[in-house]
C-alpha positions as CSV (number, residue, x, y, z in Angstrom):
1,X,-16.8,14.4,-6.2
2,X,-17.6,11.6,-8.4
3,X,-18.1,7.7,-7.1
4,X,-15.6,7.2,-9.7
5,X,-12.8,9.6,-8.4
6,X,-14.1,8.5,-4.9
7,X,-12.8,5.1,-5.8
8,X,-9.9,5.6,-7.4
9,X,-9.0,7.2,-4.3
10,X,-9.9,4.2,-2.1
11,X,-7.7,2.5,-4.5
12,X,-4.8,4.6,-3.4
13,X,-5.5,4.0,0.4
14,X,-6.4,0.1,0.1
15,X,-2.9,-0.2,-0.9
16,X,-1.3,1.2,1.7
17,X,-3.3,-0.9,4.4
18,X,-3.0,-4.5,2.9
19,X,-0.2,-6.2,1.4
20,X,-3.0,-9.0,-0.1
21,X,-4.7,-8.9,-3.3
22,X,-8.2,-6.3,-3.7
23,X,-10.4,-5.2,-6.0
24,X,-12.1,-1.7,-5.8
25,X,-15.9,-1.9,-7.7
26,X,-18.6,0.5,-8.1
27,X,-21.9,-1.6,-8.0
28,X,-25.7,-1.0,-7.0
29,X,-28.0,-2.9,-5.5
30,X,-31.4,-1.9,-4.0
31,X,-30.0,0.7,-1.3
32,X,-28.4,2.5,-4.4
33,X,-25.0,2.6,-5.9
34,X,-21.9,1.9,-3.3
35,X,-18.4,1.0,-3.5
36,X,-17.4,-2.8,-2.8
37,X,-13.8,-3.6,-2.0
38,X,-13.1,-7.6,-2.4
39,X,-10.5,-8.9,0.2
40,X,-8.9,-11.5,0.0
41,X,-6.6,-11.1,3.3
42,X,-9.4,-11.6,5.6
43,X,-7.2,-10.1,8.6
44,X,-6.9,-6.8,7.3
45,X,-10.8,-6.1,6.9
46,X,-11.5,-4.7,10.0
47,X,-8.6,-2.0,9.7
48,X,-10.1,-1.3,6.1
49,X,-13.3,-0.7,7.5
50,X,-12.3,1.6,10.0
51,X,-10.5,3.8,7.8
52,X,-12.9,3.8,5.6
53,X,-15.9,4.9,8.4
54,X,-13.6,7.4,9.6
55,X,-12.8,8.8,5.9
56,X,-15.4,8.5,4.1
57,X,-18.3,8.9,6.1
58,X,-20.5,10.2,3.2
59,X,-20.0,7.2,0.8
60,X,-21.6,4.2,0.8
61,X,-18.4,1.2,1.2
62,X,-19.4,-2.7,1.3
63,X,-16.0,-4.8,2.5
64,X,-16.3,-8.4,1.3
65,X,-14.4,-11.3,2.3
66,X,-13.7,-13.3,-0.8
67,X,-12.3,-16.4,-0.5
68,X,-8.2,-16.8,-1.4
69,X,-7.7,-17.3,-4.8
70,X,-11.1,-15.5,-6.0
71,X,-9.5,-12.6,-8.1
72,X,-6.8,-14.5,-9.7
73,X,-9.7,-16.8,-10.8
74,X,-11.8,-13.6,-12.2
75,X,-9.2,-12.3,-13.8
76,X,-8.0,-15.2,-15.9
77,X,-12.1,-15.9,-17.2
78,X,-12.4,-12.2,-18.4
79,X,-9.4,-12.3,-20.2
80,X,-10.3,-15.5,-22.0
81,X,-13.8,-14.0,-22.6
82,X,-12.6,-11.1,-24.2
83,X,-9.7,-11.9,-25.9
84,X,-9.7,-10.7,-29.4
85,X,-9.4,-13.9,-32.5
């Protein structure tokens, strides 16, 4: 299966085990390409990365604990950056 389709489907399951905002991201660094899921509910991280672990052992998944507010604030520059004239 494809990292994309991989996740889209950690999408799906991030949904049903937070209630706070995420973002899902396919990004590389040195060790290769991984999936990052952004938090911004910090108490729901652990719960993430043990479903995670336990279903998707063969993928590379980085949590991050992102600071309250973070998204909303990403979201609102891209938009301006990209917003056609």
């Amino acid at each position: 299966m494809r990292l994309k389709d991989i996740a889209e489907l950690i999408k799906s399951d991030v949904i049903d085990l937070t209630d706070g905002p995420f973002h899902v991201d396919i990004q590389s660094d040195d060790g290769g390409t991984h999936i990052v899921i952004q938090l911004e509910w910090h108490q729901d991280s652990q719960k993430i990365l043990n479903f995670m672990s336990k279903n998707y052992k063969e993928t590379r998944i980085i949590i991050m604990n992102i600071p309250e507010g973070t998204l909303n604030f990403l979201r609102i520059t891209f938009e301006r950056r990209h917003k056609k004239s």
